[in-house]
C-alpha positions as CSV (number, residue, x, y, z in Angstrom):
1,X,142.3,103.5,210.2
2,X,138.9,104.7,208.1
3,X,139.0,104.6,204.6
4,X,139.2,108.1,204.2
5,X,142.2,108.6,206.6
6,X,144.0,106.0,204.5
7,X,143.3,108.0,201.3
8,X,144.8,110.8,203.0
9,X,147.7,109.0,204.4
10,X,148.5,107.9,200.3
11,X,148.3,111.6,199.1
12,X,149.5,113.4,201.7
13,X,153.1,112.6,200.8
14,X,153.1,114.2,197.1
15,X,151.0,116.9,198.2
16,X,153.9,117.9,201.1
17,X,156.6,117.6,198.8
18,X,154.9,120.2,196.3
19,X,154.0,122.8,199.2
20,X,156.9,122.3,200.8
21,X,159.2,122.4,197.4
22,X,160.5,119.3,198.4
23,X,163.3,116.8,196.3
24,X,160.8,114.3,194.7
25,X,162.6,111.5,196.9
26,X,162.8,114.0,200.1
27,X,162.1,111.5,202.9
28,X,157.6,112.6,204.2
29,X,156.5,109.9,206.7
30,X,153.2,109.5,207.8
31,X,151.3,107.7,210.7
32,X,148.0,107.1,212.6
33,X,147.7,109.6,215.4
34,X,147.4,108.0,219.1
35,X,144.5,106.0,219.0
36,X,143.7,107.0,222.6
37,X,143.7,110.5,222.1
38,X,140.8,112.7,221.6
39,X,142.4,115.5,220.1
40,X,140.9,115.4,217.1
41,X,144.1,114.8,214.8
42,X,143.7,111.8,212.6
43,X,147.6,111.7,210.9
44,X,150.4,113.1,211.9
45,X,152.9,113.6,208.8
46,X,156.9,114.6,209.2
47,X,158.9,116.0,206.6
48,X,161.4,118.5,206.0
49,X,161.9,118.8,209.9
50,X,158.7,120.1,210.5
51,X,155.5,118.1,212.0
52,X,151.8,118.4,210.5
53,X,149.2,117.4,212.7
54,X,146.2,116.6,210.2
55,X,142.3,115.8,211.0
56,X,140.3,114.3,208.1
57,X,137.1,114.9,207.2
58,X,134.7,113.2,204.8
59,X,133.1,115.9,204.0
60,X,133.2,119.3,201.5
61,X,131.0,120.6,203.5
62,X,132.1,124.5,204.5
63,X,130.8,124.5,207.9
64,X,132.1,121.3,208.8
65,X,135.6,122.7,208.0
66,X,135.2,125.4,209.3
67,X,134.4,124.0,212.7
68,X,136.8,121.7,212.3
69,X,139.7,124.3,211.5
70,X,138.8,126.4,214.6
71,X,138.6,123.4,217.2
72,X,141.1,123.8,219.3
């Protein structure tokens, strides 16, 4: 895992909780995606019965995003 998908992976827990008005000990797991896919998807992140597929980017770059956010 790259150092920015770990960063991620350590924020993305307290950041769910709080979108997701979650108990501050409400259960959010994260994990690497398949490392053999090419989807795209970096982390996939379960909580609150629902599943986030997440692709990280190192970048606050608007385009980037914006291609990233419409790759299907």
């Amino acid at each position: 895992m790259e150092r920015w998908e770990r960063e991620a992976a350590a924020r993305l827990p307290e950041l769910i909780r709080a979108w997701l008005d979650l108990d501050d000990q409400a259960p959010v797991v994260v994990h690497p995606a398949d490392a053999g896919s090419d989807s795209g998807i970096d982390l996939v992140v379960q909580a609150a019965d629902r599943t986030f597929f997440v692709q990280v980017k190192a970048t606050d770059n608007v385009a980037s995003l914006e291609r990233a956010a419409a790759y299907r």
